[in-house]
PyMOL CGO cylinders between C-alpha atoms (Angstrom):
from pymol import cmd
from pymol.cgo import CYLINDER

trace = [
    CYLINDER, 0.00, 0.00, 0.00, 1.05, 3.56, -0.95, 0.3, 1, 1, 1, 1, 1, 1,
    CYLINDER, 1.05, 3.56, -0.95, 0.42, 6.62, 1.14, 0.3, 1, 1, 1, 1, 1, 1,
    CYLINDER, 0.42, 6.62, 1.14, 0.17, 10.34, -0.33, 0.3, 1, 1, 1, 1, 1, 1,
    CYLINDER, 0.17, 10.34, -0.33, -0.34, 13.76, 0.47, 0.3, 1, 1, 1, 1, 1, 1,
    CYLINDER, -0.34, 13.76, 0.47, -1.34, 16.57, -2.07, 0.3, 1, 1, 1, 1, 1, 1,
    CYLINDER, -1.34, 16.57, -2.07, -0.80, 20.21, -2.83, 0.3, 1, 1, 1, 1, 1, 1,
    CYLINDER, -0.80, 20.21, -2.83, -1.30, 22.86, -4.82, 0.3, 1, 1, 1, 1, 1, 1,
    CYLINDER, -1.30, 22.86, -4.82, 3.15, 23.56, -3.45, 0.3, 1, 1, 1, 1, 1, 1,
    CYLINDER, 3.15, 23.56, -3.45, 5.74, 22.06, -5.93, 0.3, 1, 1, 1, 1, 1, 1,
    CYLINDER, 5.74, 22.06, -5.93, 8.52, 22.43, -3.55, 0.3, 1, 1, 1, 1, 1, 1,
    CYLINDER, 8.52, 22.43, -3.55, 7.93, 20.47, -0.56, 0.3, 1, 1, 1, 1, 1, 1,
    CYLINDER, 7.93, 20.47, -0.56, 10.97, 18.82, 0.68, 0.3, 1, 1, 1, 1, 1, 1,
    CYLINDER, 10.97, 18.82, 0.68, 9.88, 17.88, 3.70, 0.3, 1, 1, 1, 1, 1, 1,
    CYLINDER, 9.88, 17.88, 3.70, 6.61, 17.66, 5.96, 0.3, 1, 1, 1, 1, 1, 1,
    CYLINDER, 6.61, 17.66, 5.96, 6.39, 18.97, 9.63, 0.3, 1, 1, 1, 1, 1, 1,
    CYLINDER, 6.39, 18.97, 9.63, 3.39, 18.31, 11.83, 0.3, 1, 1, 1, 1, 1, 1,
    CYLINDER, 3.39, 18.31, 11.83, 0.87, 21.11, 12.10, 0.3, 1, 1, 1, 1, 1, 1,
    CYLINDER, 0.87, 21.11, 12.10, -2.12, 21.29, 13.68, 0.3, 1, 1, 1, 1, 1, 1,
    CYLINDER, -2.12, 21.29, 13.68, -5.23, 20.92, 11.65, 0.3, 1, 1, 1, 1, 1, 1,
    CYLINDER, -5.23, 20.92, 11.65, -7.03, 24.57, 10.47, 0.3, 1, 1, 1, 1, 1, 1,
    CYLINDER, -7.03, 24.57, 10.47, -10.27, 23.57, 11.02, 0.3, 1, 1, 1, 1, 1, 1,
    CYLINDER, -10.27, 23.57, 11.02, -10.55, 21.35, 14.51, 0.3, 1, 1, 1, 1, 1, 1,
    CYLINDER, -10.55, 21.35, 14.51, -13.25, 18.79, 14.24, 0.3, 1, 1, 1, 1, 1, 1,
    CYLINDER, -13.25, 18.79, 14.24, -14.96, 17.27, 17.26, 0.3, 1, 1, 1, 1, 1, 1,
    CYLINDER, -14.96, 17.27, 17.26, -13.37, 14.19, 18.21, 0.3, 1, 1, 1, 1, 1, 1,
    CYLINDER, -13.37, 14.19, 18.21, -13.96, 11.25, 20.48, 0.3, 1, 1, 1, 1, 1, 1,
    CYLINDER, -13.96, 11.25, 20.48, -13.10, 10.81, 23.54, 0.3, 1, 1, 1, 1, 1, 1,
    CYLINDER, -13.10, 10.81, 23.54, -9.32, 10.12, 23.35, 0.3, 1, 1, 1, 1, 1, 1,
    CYLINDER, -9.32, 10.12, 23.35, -8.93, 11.11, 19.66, 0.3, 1, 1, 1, 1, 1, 1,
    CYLINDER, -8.93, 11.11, 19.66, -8.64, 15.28, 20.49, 0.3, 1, 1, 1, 1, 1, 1,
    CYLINDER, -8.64, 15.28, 20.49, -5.30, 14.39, 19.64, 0.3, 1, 1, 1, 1, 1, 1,
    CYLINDER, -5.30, 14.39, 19.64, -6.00, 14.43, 16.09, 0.3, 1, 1, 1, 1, 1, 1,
    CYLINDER, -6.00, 14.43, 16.09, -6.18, 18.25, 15.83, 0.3, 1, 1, 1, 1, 1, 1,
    CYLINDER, -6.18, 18.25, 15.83, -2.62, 18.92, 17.38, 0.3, 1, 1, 1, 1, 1, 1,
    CYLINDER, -2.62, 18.92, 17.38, 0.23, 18.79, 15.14, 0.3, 1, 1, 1, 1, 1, 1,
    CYLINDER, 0.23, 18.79, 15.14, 0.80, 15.78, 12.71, 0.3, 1, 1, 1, 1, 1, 1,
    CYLINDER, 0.80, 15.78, 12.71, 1.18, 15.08, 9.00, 0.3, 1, 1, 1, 1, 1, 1,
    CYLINDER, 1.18, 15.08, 9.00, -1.35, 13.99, 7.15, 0.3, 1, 1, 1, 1, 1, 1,
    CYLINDER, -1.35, 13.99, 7.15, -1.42, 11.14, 4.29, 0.3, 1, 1, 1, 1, 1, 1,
    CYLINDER, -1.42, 11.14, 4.29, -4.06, 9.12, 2.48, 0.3, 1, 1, 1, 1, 1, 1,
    CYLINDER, -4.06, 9.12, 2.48, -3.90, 5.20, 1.35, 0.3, 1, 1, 1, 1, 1, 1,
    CYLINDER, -3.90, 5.20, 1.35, -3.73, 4.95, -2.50, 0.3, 1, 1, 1, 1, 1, 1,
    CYLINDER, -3.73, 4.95, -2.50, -7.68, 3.36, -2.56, 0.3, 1, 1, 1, 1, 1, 1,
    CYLINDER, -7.68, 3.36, -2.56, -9.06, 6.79, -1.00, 0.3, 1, 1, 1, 1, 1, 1,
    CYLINDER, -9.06, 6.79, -1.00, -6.75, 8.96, -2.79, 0.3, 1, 1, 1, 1, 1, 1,
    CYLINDER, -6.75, 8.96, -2.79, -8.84, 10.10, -5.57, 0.3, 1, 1, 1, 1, 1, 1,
    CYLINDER, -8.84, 10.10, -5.57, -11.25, 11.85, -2.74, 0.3, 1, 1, 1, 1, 1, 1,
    CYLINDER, -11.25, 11.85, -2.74, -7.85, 14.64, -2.81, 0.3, 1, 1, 1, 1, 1, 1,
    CYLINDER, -7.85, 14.64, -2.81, -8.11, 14.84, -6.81, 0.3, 1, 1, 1, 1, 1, 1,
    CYLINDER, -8.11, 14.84, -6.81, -9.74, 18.57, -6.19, 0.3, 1, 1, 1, 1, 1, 1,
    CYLINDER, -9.74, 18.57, -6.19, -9.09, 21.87, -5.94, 0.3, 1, 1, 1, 1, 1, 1,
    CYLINDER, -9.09, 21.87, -5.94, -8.37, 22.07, -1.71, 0.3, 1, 1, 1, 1, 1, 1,
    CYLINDER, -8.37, 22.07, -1.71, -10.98, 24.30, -0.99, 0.3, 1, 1, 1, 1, 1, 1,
    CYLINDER, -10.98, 24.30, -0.99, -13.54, 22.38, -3.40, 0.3, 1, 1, 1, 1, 1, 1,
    CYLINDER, -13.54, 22.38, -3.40, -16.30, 21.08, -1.49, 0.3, 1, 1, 1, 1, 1, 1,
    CYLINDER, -16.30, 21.08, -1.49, -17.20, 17.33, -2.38, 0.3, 1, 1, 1, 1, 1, 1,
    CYLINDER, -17.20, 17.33, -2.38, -19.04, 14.23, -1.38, 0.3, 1, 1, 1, 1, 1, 1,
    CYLINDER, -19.04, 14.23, -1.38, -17.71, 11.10, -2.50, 0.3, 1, 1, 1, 1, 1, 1,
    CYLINDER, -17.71, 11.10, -2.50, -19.58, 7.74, -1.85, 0.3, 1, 1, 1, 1, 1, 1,
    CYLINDER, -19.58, 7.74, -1.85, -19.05, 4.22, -2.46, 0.3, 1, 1, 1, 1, 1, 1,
    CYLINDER, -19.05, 4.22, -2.46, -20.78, 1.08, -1.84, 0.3, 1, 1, 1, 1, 1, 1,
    CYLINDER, -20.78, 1.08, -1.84, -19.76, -1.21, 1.14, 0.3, 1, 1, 1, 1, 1, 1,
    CYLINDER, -19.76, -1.21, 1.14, -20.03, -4.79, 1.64, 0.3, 1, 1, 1, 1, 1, 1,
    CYLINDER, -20.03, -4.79, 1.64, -22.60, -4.48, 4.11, 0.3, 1, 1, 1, 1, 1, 1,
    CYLINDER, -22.60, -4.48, 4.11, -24.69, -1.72, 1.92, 0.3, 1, 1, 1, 1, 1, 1,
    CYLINDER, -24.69, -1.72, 1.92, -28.21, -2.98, 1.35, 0.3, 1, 1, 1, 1, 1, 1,
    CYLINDER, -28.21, -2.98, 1.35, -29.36, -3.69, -2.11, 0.3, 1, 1, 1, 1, 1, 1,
    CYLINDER, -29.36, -3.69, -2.11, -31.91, -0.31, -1.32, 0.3, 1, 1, 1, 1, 1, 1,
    CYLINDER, -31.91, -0.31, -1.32, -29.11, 2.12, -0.60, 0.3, 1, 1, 1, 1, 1, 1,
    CYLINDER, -29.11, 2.12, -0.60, -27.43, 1.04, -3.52, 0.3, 1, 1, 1, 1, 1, 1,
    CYLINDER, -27.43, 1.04, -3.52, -30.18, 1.27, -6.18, 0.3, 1, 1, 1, 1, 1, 1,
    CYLINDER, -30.18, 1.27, -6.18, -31.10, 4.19, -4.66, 0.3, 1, 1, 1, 1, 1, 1,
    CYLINDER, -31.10, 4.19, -4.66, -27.84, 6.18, -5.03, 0.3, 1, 1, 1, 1, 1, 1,
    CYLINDER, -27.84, 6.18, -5.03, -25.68, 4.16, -6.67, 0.3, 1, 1, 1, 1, 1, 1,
    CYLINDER, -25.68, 4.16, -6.67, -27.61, 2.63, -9.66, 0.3, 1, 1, 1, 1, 1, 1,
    CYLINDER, -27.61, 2.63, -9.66, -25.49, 0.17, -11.34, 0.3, 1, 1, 1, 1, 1, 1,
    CYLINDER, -25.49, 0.17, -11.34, -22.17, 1.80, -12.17, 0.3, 1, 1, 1, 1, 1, 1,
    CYLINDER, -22.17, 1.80, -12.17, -19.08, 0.09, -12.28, 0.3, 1, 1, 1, 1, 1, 1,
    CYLINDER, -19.08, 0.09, -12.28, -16.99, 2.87, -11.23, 0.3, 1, 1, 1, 1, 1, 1,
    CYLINDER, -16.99, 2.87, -11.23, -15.81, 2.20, -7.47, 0.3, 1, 1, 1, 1, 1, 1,
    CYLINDER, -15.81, 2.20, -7.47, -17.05, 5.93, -6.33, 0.3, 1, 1, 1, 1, 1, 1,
    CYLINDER, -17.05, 5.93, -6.33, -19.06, 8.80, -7.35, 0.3, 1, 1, 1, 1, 1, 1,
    CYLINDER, -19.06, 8.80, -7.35, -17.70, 12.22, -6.73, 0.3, 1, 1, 1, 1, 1, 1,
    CYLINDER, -17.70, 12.22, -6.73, -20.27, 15.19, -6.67, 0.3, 1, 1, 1, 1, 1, 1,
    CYLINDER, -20.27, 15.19, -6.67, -18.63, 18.71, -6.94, 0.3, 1, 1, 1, 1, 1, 1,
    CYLINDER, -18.63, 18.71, -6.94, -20.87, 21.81, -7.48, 0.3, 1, 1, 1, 1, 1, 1,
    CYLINDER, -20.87, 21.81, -7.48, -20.78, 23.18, -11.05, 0.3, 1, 1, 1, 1, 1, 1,
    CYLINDER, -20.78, 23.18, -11.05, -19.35, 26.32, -9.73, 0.3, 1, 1, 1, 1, 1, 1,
    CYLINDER, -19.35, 26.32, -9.73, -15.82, 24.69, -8.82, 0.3, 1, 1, 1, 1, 1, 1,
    CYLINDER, -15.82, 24.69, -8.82, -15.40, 23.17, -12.28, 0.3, 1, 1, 1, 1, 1, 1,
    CYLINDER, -15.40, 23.17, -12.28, -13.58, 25.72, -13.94, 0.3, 1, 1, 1, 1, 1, 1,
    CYLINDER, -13.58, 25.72, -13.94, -11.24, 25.81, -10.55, 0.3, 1, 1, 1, 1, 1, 1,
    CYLINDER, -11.24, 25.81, -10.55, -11.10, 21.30, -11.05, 0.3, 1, 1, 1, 1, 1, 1,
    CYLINDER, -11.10, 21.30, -11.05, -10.17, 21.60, -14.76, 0.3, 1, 1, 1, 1, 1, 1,
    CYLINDER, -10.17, 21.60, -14.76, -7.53, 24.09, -14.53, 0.3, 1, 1, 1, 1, 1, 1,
    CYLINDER, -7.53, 24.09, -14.53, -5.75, 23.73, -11.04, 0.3, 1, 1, 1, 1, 1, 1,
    CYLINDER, -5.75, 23.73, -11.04, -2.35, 21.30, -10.74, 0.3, 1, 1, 1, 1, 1, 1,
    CYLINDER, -2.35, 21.30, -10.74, -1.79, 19.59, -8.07, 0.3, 1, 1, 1, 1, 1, 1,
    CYLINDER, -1.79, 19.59, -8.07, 1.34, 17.36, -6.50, 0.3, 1, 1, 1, 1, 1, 1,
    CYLINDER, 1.34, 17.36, -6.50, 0.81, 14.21, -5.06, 0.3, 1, 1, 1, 1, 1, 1,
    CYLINDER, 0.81, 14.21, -5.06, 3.46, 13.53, -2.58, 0.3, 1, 1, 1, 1, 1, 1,
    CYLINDER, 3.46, 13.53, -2.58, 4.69, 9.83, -1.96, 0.3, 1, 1, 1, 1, 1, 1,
    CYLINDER, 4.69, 9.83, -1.96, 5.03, 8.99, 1.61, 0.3, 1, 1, 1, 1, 1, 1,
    CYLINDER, 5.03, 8.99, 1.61, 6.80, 6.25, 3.02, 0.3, 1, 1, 1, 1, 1, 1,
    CYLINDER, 6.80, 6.25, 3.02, 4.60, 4.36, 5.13, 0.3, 1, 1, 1, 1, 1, 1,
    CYLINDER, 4.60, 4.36, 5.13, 6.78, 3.11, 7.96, 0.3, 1, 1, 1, 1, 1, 1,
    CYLINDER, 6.78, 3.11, 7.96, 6.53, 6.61, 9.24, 0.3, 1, 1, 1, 1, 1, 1,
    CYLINDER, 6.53, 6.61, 9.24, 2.37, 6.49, 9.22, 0.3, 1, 1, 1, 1, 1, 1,
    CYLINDER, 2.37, 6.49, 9.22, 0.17, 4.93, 11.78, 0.3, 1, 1, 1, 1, 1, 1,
    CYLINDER, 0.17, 4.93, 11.78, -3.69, 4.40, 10.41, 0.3, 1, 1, 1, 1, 1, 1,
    CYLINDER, -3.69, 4.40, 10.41, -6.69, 5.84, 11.57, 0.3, 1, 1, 1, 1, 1, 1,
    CYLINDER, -6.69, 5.84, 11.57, -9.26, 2.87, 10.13, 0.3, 1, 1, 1, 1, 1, 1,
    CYLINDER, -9.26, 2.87, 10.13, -10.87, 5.89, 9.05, 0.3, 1, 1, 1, 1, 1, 1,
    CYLINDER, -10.87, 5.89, 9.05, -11.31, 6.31, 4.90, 0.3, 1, 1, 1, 1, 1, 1,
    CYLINDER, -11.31, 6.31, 4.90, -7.62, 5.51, 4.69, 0.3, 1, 1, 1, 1, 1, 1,
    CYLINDER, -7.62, 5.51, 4.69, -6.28, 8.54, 6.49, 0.3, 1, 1, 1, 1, 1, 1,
    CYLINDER, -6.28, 8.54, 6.49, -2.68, 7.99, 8.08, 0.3, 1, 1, 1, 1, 1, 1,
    CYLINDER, -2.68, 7.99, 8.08, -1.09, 9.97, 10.58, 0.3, 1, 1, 1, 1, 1, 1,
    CYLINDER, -1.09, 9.97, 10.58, 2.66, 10.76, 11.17, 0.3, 1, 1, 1, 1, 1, 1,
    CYLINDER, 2.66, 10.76, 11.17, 3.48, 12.31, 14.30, 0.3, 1, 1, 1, 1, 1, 1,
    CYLINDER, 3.48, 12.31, 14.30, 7.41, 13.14, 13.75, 0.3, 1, 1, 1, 1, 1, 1,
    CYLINDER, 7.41, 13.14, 13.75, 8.51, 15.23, 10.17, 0.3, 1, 1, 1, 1, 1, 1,
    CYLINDER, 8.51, 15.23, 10.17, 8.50, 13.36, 6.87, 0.3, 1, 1, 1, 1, 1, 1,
    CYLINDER, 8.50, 13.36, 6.87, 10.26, 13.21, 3.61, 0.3, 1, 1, 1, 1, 1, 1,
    CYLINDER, 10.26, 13.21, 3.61, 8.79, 13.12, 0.61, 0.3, 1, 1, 1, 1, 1, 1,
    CYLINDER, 8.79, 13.12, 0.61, 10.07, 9.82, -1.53, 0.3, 1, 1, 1, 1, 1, 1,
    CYLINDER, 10.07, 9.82, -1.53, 8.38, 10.98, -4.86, 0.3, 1, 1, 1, 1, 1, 1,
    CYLINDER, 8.38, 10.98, -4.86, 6.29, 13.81, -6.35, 0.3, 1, 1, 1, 1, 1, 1,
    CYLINDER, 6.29, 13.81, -6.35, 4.24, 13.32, -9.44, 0.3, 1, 1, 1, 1, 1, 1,
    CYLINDER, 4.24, 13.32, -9.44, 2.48, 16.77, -10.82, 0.3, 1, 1, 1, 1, 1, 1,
    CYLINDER, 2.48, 16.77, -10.82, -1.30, 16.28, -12.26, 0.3, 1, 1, 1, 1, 1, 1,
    CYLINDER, -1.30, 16.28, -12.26, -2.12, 18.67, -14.64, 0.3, 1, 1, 1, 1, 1, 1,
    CYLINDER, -2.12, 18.67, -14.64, -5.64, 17.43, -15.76, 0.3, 1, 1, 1, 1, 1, 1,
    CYLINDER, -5.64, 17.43, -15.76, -7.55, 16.50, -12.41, 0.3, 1, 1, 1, 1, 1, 1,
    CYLINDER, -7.55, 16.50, -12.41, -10.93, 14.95, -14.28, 0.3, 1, 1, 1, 1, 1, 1,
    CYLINDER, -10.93, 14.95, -14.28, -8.91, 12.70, -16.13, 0.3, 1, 1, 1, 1, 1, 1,
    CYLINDER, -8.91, 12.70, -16.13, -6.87, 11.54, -13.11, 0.3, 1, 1, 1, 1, 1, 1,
    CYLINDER, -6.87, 11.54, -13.11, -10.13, 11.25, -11.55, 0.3, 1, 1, 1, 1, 1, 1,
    CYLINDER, -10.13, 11.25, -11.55, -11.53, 9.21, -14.62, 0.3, 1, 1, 1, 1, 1, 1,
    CYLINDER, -11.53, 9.21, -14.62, -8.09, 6.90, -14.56, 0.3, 1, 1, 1, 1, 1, 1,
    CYLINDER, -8.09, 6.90, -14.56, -8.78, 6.23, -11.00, 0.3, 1, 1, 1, 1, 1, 1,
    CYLINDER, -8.78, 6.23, -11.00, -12.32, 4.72, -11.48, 0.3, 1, 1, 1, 1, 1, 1,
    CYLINDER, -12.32, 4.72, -11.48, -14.30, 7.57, -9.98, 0.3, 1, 1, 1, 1, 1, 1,
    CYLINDER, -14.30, 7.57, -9.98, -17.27, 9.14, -12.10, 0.3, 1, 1, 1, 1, 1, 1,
    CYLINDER, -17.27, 9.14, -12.10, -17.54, 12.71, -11.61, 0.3, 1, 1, 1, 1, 1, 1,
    CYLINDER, -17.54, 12.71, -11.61, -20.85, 14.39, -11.02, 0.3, 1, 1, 1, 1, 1, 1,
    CYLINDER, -20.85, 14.39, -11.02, -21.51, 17.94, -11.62, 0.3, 1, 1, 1, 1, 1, 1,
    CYLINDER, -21.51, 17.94, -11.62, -24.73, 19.71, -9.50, 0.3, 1, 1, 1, 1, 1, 1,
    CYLINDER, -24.73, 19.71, -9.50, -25.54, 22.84, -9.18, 0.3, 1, 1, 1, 1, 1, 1,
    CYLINDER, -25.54, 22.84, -9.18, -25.23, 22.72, -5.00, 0.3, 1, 1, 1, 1, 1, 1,
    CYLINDER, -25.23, 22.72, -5.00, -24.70, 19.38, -2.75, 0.3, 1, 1, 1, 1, 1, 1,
    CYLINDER, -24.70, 19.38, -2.75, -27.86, 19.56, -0.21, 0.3, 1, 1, 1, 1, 1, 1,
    CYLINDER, -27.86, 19.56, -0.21, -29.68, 16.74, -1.95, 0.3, 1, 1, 1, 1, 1, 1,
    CYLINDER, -29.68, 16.74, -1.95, -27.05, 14.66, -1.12, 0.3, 1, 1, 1, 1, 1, 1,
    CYLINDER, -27.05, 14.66, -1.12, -27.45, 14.87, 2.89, 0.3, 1, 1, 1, 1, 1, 1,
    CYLINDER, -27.45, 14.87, 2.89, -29.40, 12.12, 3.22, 0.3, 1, 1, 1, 1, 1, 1,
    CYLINDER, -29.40, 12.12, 3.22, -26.31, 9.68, 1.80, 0.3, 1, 1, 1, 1, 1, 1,
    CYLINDER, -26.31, 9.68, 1.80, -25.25, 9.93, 5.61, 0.3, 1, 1, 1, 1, 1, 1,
    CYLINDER, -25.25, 9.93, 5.61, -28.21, 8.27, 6.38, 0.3, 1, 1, 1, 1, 1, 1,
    CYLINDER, -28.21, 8.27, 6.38, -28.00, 5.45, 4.19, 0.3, 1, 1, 1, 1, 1, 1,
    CYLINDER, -28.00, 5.45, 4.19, -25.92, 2.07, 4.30, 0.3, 1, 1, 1, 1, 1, 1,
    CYLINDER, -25.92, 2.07, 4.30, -22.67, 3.73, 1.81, 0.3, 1, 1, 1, 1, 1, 1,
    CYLINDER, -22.67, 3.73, 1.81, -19.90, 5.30, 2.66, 0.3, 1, 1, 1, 1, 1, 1,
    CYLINDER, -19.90, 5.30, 2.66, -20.29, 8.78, 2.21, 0.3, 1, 1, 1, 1, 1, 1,
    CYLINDER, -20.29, 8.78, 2.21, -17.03, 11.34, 2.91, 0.3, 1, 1, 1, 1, 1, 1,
    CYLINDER, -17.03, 11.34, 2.91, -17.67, 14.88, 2.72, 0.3, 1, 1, 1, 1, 1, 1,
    CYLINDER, -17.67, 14.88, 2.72, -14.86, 17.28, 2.16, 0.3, 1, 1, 1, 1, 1, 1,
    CYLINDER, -14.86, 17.28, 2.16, -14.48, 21.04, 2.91, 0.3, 1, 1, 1, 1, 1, 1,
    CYLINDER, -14.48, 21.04, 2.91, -18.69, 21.36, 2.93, 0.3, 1, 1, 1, 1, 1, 1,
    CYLINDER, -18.69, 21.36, 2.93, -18.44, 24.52, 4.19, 0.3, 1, 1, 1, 1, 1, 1,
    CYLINDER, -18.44, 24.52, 4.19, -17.41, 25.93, 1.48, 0.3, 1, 1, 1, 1, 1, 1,
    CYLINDER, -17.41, 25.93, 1.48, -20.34, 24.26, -0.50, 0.3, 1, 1, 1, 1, 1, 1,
    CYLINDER, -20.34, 24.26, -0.50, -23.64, 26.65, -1.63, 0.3, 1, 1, 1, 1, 1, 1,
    CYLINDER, -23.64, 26.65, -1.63, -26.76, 26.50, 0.83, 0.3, 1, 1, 1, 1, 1, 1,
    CYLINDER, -26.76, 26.50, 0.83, -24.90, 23.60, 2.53, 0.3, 1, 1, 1, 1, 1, 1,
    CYLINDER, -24.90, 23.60, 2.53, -25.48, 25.30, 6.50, 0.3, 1, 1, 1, 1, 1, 1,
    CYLINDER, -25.48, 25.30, 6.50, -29.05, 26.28, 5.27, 0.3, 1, 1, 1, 1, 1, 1,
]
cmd.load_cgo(trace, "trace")
């Protein structure tokens, strides 16, 4: 397994922990996970980073334990492995931003069992860097069908339903406090 991190900076030598800029609410025992640590993701989750950083997405997948229900209902039958659904307003920023995906080397990471976020909690460096110039088609090579809506509120309910759902800098999304 592979672990990455990506930015929009082409000159990262090396990765210091930082605390998080947004703290989340944690469980008991976890309010460690807004002090300072690098973040990386496992290659299967990676293409939820394939935006824009401030782009607000959903991406959702089937499970094995999804019910056939959940996944008529908002899957249908694609054979992509997961759906991304950005707002049509960010597309201009998805087709023309480049990003770098940072290789990290994984004896460094512990997991989280969470969506395939890893943690570091010492400095890491960098092993490769690959730039991506065309972030739909990365998206497309990685087996994820891109969605375009014009906001991402009929997509609450996904939470309630049997697939994963992961939803990514929503604050940024239109009407998505409303």
């Amino acid at each position: 397994m592979r672990l990455f991190h990506f930015s929009d900076d082409p000159g990262i030598e090396r990765f210091e922990p930082r605390p998080v800029r947004v703290p989340s609410a944690r469980p008991p025992g976890r309010d460690w996970l807004n002090g300072p640590l690098v973040w990386a993701i496992d290659d299967w989750h990676a293409p939820m980073y394939l935006f824009p950083r401030d782009c607000p997405r959903i991406l959702i997948w089937p499970l094995a334990t999804s019910s056939a229900a959940d996944v008529q209902h908002w899957w249908g039958g694609r054979d992509c492995r997961m759906i991304a659904h950005v707002e049509w307003a960010w597309f201009e920023a998805l087709k023309s931003s480049v990003l770098h995906r940072y290789e990290l080397p994984r004896q460094a990471f512990e997991s989280l069992d969470d969506a395939g976020m890893w943690v570091a909690r010492q400095g890491v460096t960098p092993i490769a860097r690959e730039t991506l110039t065309d972030l739909p088609e990365a998206l497309r090579q990685s087996g994820v069908e891109l969605r375009l809506m014009d906001d991402l509120t009929p997509l609450k309910g996904v939470w309630s339903s049997s697939l994963h759902a992961s939803g990514i800098r929503l604050r940024n999304a239109l009407n998505w406090a409303a």
